[in-house]
Backbone as a printed PyTorch tensor [residue, N CA C, xyz], in Angstrom:
tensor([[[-23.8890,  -2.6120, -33.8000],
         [-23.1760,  -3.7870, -33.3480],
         [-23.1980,  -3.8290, -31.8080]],

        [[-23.5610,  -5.2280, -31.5310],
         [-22.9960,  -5.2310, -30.0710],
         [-22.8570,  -6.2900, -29.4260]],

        [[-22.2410,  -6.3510, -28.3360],
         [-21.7540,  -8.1300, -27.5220],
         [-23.1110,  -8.6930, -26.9630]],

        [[-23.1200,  -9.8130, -27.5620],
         [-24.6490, -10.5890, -26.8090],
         [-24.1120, -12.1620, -26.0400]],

        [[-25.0010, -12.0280, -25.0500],
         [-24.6640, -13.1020, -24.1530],
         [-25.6460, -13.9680, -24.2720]],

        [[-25.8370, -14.9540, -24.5550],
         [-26.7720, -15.7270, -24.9940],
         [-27.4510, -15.9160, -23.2810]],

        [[-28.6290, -16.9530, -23.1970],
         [-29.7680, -17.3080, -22.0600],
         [-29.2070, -17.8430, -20.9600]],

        [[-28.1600, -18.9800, -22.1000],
         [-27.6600, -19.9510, -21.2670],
         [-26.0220, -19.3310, -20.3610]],

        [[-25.9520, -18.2770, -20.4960],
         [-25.0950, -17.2430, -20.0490],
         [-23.1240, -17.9400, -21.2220]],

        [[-23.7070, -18.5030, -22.3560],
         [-22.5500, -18.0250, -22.9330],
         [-22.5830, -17.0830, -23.9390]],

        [[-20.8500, -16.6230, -24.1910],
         [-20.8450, -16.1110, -25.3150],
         [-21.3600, -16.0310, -26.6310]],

        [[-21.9130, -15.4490, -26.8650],
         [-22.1740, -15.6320, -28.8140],
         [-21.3570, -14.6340, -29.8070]],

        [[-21.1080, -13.1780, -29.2200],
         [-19.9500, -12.6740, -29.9620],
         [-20.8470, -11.7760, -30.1630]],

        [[-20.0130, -10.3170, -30.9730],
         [-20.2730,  -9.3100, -31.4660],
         [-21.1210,  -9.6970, -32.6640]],

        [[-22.4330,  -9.1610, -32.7550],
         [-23.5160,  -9.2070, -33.9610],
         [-24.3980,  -8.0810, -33.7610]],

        [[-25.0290,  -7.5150, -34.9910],
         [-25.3910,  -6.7120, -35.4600],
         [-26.6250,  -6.3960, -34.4420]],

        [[-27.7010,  -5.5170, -33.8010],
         [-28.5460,  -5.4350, -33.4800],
         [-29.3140,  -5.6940, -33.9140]],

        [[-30.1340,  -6.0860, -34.9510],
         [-31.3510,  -6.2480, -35.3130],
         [-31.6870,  -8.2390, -35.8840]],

        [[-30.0100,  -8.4710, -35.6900],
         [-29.9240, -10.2640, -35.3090],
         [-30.0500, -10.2920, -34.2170]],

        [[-29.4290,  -9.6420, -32.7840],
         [-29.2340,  -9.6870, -31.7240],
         [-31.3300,  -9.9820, -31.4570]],

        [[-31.7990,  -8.9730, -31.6340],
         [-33.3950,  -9.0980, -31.5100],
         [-33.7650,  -9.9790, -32.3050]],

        [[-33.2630, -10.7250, -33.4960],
         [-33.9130, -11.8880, -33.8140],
         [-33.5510, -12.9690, -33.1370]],

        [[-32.4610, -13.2690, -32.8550],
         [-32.4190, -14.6900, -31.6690],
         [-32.9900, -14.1060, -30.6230]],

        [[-33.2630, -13.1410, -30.0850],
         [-34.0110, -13.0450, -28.5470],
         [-35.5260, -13.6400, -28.7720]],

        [[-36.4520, -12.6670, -30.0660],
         [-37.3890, -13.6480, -30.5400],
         [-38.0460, -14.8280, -30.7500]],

        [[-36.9750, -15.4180, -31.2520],
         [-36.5810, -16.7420, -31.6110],
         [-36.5610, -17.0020, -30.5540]],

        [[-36.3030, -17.3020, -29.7890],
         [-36.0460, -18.0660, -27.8260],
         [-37.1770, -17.4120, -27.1700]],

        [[-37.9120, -16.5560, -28.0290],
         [-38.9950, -16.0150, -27.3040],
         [-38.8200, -15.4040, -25.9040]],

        [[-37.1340, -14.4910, -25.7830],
         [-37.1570, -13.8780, -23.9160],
         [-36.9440, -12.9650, -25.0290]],

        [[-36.1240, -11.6420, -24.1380],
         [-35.9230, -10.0540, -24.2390],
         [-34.5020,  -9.9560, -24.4500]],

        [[-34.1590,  -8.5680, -25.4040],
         [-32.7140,  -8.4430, -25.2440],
         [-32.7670,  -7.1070, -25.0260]],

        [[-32.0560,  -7.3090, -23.8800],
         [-32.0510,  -6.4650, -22.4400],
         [-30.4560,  -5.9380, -22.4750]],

        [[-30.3470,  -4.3590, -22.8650],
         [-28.8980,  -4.0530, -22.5020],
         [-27.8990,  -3.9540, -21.2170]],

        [[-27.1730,  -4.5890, -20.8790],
         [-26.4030,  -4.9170, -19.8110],
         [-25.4050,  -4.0640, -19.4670]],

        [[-24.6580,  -3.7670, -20.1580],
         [-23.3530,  -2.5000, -20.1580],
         [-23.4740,  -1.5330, -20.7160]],

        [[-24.1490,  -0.7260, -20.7630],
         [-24.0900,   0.5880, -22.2830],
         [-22.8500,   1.0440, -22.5460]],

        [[-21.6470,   1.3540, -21.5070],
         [-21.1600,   2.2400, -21.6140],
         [-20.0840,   1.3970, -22.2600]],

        [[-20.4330,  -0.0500, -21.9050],
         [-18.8490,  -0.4560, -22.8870],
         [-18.3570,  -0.2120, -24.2800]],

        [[-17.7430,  -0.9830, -24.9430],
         [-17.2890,  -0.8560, -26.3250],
         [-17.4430,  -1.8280, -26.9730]],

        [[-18.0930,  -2.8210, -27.9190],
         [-19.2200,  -2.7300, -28.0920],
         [-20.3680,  -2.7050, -26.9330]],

        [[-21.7020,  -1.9090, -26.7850],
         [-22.7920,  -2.4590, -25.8020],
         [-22.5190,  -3.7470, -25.1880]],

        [[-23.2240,  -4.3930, -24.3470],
         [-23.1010,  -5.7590, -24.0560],
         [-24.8200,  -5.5340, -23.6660]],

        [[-25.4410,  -6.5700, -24.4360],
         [-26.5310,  -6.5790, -24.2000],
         [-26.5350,  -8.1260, -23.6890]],

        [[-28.1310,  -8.6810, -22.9730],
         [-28.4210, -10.6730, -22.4300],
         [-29.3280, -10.6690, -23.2420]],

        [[-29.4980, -11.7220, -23.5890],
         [-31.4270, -12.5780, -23.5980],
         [-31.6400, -13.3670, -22.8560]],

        [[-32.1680, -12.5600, -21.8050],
         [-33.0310, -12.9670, -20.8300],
         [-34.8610, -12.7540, -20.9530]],

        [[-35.2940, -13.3360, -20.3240],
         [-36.3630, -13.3300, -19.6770],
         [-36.8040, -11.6760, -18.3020]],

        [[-37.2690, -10.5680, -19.4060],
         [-36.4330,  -9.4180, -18.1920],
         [-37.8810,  -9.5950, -16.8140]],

        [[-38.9530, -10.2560, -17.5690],
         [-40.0120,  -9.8210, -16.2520],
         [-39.6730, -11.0100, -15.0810]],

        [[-38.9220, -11.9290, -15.1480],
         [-38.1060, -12.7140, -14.5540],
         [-37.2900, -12.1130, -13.4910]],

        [[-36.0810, -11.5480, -14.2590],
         [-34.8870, -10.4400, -14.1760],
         [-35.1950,  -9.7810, -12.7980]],

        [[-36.4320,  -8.9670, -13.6420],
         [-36.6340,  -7.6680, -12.7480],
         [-37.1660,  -8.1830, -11.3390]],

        [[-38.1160,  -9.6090, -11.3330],
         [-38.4670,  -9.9790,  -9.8330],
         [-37.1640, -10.5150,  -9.2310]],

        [[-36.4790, -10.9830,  -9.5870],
         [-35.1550, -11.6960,  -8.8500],
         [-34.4070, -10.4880,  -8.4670]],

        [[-34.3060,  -9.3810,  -9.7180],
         [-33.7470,  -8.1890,  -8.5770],
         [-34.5610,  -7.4420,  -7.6520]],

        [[-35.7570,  -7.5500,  -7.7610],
         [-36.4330,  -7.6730,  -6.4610],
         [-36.5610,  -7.7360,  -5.6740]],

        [[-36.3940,  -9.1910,  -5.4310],
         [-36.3560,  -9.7940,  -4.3490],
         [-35.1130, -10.0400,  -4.0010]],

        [[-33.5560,  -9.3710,  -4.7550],
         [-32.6260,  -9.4000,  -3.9460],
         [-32.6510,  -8.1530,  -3.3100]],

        [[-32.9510,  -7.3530,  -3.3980],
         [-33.1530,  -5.9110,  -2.9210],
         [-33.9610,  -6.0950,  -1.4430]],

        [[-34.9080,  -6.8580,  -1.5850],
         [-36.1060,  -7.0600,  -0.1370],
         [-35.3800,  -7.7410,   0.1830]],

        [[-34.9000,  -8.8120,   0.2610],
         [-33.9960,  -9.3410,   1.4820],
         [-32.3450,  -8.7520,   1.6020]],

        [[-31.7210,  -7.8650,   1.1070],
         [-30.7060,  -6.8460,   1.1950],
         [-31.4920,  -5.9310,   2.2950]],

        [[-32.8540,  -4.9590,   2.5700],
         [-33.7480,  -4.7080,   2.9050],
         [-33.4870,  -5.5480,   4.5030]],

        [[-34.1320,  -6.6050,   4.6540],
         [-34.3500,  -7.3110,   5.8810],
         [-33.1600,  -7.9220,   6.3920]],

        [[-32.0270,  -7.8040,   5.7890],
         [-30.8650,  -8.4180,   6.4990],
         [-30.0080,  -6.6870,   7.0380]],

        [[-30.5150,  -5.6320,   6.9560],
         [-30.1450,  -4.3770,   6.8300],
         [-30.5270,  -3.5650,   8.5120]],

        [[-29.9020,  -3.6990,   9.3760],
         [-30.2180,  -3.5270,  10.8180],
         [-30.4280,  -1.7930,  10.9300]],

        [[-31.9980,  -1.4900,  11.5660],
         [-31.8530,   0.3310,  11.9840],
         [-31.3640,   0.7600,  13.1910]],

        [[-30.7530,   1.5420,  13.4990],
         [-30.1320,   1.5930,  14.9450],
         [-30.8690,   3.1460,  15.1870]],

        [[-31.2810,   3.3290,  15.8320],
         [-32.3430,   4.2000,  16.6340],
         [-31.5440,   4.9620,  17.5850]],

        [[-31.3240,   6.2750,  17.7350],
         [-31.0360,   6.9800,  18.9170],
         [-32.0490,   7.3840,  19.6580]],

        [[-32.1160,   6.4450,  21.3250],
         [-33.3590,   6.8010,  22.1850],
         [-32.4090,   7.9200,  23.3980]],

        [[-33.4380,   8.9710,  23.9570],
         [-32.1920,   9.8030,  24.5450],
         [-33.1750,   9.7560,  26.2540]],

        [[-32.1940,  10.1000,  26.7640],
         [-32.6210,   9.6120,  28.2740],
         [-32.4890,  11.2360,  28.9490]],

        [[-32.9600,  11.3540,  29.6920],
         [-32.9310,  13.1100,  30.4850],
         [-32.6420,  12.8570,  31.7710]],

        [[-31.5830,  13.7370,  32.5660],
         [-30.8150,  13.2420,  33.9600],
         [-30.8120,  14.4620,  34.1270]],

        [[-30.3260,  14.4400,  35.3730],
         [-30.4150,  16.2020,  36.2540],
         [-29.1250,  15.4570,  37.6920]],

        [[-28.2600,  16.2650,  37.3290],
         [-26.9630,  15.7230,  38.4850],
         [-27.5860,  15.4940,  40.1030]],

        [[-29.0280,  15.9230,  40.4120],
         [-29.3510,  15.9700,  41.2170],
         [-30.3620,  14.4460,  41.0790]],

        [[-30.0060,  13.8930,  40.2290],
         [-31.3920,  12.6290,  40.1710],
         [-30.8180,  11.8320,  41.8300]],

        [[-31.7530,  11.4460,  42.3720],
         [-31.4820,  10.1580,  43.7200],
         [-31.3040,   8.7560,  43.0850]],

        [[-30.6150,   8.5310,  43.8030],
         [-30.2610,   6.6070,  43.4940],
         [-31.2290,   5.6660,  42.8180]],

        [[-32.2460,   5.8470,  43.3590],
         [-33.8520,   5.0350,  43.2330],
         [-33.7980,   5.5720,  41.0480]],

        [[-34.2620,   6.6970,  41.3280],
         [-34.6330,   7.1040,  40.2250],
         [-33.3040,   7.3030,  38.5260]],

        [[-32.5260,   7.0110,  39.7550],
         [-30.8110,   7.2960,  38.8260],
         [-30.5320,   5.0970,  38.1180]],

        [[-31.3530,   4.4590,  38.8640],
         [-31.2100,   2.7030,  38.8860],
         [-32.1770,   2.6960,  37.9820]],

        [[-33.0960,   3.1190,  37.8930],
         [-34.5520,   3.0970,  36.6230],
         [-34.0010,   3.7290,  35.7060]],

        [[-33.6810,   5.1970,  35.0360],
         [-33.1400,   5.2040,  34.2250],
         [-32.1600,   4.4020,  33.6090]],

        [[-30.6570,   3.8680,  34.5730],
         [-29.8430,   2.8330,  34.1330],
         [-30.0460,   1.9880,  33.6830]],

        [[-31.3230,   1.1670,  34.2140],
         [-31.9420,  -0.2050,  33.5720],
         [-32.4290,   0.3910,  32.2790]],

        [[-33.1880,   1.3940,  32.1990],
         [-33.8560,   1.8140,  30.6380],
         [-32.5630,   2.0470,  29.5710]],

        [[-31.5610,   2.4680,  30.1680],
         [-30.5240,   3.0030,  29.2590],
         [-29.6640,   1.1330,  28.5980]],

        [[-29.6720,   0.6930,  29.7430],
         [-29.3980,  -0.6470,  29.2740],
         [-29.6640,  -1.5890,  28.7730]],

        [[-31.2180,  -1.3240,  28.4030],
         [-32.4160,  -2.0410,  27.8170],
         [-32.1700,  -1.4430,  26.3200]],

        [[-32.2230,  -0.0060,  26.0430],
         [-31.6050,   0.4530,  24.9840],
         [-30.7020,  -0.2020,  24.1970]],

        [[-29.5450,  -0.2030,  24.8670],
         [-28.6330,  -0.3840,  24.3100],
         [-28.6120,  -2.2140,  23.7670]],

        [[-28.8870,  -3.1800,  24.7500],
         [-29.0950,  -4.4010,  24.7180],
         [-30.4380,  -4.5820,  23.5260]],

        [[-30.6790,  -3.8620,  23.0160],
         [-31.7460,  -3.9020,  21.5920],
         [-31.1500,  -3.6000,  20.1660]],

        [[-29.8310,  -2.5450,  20.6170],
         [-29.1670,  -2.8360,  19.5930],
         [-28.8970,  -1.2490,  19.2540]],

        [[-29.7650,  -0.0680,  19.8130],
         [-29.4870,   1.1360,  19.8000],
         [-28.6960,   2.0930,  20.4450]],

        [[-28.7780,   3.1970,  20.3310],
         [-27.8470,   3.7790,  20.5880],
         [-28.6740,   4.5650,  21.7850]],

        [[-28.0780,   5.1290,  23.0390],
         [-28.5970,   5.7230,  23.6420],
         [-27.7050,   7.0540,  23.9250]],

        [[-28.8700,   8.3110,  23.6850],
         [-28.2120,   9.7790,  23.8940],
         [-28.3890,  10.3670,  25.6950]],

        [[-27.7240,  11.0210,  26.3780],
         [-27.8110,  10.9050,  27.5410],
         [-27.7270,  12.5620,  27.4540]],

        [[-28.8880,  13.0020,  28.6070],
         [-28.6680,  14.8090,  28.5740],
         [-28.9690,  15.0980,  29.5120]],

        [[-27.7160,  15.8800,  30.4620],
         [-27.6540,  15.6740,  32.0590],
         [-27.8810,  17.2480,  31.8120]],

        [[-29.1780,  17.5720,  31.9470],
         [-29.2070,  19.1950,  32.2280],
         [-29.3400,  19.6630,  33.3880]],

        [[-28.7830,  20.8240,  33.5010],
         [-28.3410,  21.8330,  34.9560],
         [-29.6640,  22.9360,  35.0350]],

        [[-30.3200,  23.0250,  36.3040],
         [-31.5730,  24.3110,  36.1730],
         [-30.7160,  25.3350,  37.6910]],

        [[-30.9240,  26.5910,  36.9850],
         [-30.4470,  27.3670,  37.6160],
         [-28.9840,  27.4510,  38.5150]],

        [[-28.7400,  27.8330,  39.4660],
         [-27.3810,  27.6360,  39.8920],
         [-26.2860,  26.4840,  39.8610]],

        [[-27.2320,  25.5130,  39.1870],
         [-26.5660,  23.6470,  39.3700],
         [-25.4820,  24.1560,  38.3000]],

        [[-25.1430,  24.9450,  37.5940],
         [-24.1960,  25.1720,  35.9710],
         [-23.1540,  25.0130,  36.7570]],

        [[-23.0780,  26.0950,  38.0890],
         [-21.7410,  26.4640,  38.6310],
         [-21.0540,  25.2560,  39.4060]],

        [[-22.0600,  23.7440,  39.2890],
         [-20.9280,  22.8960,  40.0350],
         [-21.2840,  21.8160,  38.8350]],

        [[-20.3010,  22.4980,  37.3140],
         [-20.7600,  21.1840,  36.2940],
         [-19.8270,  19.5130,  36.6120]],

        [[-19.3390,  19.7850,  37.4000],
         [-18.1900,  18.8320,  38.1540],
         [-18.9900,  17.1350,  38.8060]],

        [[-20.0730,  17.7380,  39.5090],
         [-21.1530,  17.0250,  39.9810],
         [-21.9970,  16.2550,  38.9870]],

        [[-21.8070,  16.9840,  37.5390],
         [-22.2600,  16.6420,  36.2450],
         [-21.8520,  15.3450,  35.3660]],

        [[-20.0510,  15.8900,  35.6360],
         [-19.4510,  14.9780,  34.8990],
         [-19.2900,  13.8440,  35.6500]],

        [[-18.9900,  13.6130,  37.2960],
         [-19.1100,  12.4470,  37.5390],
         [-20.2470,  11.3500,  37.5150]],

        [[-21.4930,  12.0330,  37.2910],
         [-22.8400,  11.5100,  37.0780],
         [-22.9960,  10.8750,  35.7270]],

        [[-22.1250,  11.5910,  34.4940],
         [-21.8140,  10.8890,  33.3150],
         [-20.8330,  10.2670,  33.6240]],

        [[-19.8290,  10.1030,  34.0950],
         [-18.5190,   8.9680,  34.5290],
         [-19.2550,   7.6440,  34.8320]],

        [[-20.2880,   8.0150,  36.3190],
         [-20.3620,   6.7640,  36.6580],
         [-21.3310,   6.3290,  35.6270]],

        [[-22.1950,   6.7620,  34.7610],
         [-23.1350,   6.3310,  33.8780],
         [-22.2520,   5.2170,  33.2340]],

        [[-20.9540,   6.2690,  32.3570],
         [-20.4450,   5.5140,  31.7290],
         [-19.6430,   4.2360,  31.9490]],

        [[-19.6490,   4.0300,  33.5510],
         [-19.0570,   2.8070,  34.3100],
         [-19.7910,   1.9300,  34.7020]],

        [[-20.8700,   2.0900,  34.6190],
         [-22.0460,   1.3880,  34.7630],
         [-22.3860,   0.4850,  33.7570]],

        [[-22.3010,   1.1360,  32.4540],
         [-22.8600,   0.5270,  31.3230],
         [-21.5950,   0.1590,  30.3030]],

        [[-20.2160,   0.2870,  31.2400],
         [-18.8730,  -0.3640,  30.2670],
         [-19.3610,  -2.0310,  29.7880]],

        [[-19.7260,  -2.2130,  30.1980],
         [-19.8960,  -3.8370,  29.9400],
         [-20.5790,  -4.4330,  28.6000]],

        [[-21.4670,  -3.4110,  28.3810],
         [-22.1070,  -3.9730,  27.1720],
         [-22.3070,  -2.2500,  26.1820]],

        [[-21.5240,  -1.1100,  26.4650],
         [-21.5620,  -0.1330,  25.7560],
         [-20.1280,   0.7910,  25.2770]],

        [[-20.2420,   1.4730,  24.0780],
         [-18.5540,   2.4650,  24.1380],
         [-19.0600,   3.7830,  24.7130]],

        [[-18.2390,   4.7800,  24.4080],
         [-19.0950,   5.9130,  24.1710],
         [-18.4000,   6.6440,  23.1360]],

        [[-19.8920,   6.5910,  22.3920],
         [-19.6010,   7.4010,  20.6690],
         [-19.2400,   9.2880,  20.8520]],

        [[-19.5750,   9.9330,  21.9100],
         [-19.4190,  11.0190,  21.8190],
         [-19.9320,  11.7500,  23.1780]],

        [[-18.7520,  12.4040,  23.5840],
         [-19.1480,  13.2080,  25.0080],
         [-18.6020,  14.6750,  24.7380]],

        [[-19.9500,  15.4640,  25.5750],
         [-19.4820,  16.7690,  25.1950],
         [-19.2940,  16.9130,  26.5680]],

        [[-19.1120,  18.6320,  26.5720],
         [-18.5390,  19.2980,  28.1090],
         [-19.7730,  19.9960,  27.9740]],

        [[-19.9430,  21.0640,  28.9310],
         [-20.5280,  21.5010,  29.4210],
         [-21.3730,  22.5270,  27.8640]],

        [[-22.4510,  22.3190,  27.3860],
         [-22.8900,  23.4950,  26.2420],
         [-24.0350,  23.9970,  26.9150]],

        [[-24.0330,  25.1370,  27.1200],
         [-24.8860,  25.7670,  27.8850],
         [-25.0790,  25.6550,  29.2670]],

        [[-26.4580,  24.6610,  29.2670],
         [-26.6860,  24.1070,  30.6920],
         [-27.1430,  22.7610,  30.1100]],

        [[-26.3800,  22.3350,  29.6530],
         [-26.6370,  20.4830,  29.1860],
         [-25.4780,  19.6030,  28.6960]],

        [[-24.7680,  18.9360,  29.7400],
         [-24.0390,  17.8110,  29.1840],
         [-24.6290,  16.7100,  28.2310]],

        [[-23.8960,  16.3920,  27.3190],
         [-24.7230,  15.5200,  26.6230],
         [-22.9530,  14.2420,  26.3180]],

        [[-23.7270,  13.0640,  26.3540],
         [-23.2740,  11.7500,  25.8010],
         [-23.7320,  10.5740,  24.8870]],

        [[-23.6000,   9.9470,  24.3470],
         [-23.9090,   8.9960,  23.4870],
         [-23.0380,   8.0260,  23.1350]],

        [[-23.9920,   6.5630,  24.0460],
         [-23.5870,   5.6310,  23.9020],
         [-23.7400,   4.6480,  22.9220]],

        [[-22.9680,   4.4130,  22.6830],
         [-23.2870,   2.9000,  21.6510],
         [-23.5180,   1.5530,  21.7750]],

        [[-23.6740,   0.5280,  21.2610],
         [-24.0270,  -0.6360,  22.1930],
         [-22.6440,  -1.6170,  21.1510]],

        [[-21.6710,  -1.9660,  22.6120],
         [-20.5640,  -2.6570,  21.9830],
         [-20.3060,  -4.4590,  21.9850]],

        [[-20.2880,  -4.6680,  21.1910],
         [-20.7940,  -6.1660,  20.8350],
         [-20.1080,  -6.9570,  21.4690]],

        [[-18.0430,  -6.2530,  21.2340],
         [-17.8040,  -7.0270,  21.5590],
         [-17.0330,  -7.1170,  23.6210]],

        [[-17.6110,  -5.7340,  23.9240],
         [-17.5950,  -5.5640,  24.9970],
         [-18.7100,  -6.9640,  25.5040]],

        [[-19.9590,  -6.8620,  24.8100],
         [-20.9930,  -7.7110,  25.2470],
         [-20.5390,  -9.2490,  25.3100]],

        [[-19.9890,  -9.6600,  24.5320],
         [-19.4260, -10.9360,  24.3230],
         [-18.1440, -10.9220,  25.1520]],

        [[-17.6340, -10.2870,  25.7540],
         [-16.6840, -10.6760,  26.8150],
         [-17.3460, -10.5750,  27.9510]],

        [[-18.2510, -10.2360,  28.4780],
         [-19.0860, -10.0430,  29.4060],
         [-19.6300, -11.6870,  29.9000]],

        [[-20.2810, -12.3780,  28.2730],
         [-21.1370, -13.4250,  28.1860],
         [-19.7520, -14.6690,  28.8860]],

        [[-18.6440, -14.5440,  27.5690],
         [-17.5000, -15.4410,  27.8860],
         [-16.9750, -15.6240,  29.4670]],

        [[-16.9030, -14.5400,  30.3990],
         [-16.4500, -14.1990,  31.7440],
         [-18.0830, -14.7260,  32.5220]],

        [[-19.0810, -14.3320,  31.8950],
         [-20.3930, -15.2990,  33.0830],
         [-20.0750, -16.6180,  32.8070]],

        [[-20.1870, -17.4080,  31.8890],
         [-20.0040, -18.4470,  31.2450],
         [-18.9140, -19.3050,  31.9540]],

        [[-17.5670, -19.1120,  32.0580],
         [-16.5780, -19.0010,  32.8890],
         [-17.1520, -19.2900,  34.6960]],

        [[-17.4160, -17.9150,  34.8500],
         [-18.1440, -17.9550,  36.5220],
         [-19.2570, -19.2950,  36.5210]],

        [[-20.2450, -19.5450,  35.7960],
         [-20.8040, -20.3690,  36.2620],
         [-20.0870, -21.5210,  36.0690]],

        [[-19.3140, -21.9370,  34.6800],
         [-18.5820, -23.2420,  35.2290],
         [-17.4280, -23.4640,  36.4730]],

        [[-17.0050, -22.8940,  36.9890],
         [-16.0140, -22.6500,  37.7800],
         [-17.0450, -22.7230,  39.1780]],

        [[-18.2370, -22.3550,  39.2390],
         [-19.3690, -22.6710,  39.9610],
         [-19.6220, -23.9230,  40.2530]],

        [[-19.9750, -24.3510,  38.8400],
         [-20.8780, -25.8610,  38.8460],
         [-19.3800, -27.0280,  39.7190]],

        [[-18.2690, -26.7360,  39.0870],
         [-16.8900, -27.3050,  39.3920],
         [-16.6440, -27.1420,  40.7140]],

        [[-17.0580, -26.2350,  41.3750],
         [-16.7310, -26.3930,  42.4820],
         [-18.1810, -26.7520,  43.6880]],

        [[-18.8860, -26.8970,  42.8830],
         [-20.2650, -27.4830,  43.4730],
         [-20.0730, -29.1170,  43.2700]],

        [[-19.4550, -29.9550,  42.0050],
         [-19.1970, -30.9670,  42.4860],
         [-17.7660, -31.4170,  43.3550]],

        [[-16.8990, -30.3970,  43.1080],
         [-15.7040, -31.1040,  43.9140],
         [-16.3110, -30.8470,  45.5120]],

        [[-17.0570, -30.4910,  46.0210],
         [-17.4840, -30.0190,  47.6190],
         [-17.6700, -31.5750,  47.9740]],

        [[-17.1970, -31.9300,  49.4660],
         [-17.6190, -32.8730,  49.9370],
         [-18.6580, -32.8530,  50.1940]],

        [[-19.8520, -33.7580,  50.2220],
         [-21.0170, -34.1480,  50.4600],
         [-21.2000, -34.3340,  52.1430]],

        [[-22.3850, -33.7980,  53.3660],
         [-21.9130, -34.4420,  54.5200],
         [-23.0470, -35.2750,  54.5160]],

        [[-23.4600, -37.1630,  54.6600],
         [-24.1570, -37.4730,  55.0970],
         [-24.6220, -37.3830,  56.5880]]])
């Protein structure tokens, strides 16, 4: 015995299995078990080579609506110069503005361990740099001879960012027409 759901997705009621496969016949689709574990089975007659592409293809676009977030990691030395400390920043911000996550690893060579101080403000200002459009998912202290951080890219940090330019330029344009004109 078991519950069959007819094509047209109504009820038909508890019937015997081997009727259940004669109306599926008869309608010429499949009877395809749906619940096993219930009380009676619940089996459909459907159409399963149908079935199986529609779950398919809900799966491939579940698939493409499904975002990968990538950890790209960046390498710093407390001793980096300005020039070369502004190129990384832009790369780290390019990162993050893609939608990933960026890992940051400020390693110390030789005596640099003993001033890890010089370290952490180099991750401070990183992390003040890139408040605008990032959090930070995780900062360590000093492990070994490598600070490490990881940023995240914060959406809605980003969208207050956009709302406040947005703002500035109208408050711009507004005061570009209230200006007197001098002929």
């Amino acid at each position: 015995m078991v519950r069959v759901i007819g094509a047209d997705g109504e009820q038909i009621g508890v019937i015997s299995t081997d009727d259940a496969l004669r109306r599926a016949e008869a309608a010429d689709l499949d009877l395809v078990e749906v619940s096993p574990n219930a009380e009676p089975p619940v089996c459909k007659i459907l159409d399963y080579g149908k079935f199986k592409f529609q779950e398919q293809k809900r799966a491939s676009e579940a698939r493409k609506k499904q975002q990968v977030v990538t950890v790209k990691e960046m390498a710093i030395r407390p001793r980096t110069e300005e020039h070369d400390y502004q190129i990384k920043l832009r790369k780290i911000r390019g990162f993050l503005e893609d939608g990933n996550k960026a890992k940051i690893n400020l390693r110390f060579k030789g005596r640099e361990v003993t001033h890890s101080d010089i370290g952490k403000e180099m991750l401070d200002r990183l992390q003040a740099d890139t408040a605008d459009i990032s959090r930070v998912e995780n900062r360590s202290g000093l492990e070994g001879r490598f600070m490490n951080m990881v940023l995240a890219p914060d959406k809605s940090a980003k969208k207050k960012a956009e709302a406040e330019a947005a703002r500035a330029a109208a408050a711009a344009a507004k005061a570009e027409q209230d200006a007197p004109t001098e002929e």
